[in-house]
N, C-alpha and C positions, 0 to 999 in steps of 0.2 A: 305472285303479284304482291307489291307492296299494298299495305291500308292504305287508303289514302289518306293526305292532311287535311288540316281544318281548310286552308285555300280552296282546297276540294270540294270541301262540304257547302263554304258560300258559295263559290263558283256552280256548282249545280244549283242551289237553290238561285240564287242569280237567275239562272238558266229559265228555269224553272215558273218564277215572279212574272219575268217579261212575258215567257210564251201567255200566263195567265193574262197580264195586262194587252198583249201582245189582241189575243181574242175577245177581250171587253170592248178595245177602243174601237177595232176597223172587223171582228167579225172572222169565223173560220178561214175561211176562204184568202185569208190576208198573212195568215202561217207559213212560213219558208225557214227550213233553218237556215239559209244566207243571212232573212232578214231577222231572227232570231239572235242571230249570230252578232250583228253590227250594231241591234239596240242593245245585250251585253253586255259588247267591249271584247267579244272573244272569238277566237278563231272556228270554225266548220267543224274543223277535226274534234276540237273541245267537247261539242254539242253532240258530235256522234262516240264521244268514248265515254260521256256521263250515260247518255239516253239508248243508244244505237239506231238509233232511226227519227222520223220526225213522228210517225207511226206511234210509237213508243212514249215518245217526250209528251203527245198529244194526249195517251193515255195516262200519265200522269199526271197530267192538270186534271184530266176528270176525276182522277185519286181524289185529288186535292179539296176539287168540288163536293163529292160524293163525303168526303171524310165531315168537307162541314153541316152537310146535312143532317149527316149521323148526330154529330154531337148535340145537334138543336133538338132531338127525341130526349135529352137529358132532364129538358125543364119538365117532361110530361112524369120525371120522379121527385119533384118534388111539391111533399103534404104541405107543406107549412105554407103554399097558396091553393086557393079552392078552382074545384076543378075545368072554372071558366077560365078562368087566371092561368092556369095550366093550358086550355089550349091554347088562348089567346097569345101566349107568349111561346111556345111553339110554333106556332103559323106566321109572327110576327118573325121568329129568327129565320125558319126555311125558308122567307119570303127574302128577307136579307139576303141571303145565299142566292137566290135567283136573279133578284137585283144587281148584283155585284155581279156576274156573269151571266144575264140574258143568251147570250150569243153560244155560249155552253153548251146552257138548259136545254136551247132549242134544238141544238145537235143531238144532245143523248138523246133527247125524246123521240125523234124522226132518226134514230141510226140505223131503225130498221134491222138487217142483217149484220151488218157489222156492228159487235157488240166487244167492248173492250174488256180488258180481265177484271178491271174496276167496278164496272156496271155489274158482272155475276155479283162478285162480293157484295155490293151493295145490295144486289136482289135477296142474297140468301138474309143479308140484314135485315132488309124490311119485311121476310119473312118470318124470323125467327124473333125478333127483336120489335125494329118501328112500329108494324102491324097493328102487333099483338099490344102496346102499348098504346096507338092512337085510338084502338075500338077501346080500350079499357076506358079511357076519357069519357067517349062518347057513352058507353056503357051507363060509368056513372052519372052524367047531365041527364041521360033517357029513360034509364030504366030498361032499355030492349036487352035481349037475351038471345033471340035471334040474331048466328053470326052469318047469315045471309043479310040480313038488311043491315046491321052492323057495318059490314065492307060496303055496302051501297052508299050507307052516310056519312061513309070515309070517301069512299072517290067524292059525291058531293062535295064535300065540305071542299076536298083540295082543287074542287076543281071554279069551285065560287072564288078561290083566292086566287088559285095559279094562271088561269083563265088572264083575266084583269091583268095582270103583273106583267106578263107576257105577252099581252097584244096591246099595252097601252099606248106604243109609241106609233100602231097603224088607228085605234081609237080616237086620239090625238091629232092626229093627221086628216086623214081620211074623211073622218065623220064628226068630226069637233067637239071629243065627248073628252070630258075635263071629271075625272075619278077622282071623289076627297082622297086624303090620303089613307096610307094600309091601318092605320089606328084604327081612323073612322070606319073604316071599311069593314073590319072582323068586330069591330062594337056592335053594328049593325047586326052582322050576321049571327052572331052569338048569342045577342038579345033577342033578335026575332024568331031564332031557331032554338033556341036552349035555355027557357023561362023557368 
């Protein structure tokens, strides 16, 4: 088989873009590679000799997702801000990442059994790597040394952000609760919880 050309490389990414924008606008459930195919500009066949399936293509958008999460643990290495500043601006980007595809997040989270090859990678990441990085944070604001309670005020913590981020538009709706924004929001929690 030949390499393929650079046509190729946009043309996947192409691909690729929509399917992402494809799941922000109208939601899982709204994926077809027909309809994949026609916001493009490309034919069926295309979509299944980049990807091989919609299965496939699906699980590379969560690459995609998953990849930007990773690199939001980068702010948590750097000294030259203190270590509020550090998480603040981690939870401000992973929250980004969430915002930009609510309809994703929601998925990976409930996939339940099916679990894509991206989601392992990312598990063995935020084991070896995120983790051990976001307690380090918390470590230095706290003082604890306990890595039991440590991971406790790690789910806390993502779960005071991710919570909110994620249920805002039934908040909104539903019960007519109007959240300042994610600044305010991790200012709040940061100062109140990490004096």
């Amino acid at each position: 088989m030949n390499p393929p050309l650079n046509n190729d490389v946009s043309t996947k990414e192409n691909i690729l873009n929509v399917t992402l924008e494809l799941i922000k606008s109208e939601g899982f459930e709204a994926v077809t590679v027909r309809k994949i195919a026609s916001l493009a500009n490309v034919n069926i066949a295309l979509v299944n000799y980049h990807f091989g399936s919609k299965q496939k293509l699906i699980s590379e958008a969560v690459k995609v997702l998953l990849t930007s999460f990773q690199e939001s643990f980068e702010v948590l290495d750097d000294l030259t801000l203190s270590p509020k500043e550090r998480l603040k601006m981690f939870l401000l980007q992973y929250v980004s990442t969430i915002q930009q595809y609510p309809e994703l997040v929601k998925r990976i989270i409930t996939q339940g059994a099916v679990t894509f090859e991206s989601q392992y990678e990312y598990g063995i990441f935020l084991k070896t790597m995120g983790f051990h990085k976001v307690q380090a944070i918390l470590q230095e604001l706290t003082g604890e040394e306990d890595a039991e309670k440590l991971m406790m005020m790690m789910t806390q913590v993502f779960g005071a952000v991710f919570l909110p981020t994620l249920m805002l538009p039934i908040l909104q709706a539903g019960a007519n609760v109007n959240l300042p924004p994610i600044e305010m929001q991790l200012d709040i929690l940061i100062d109140r919880y990490f004096h």
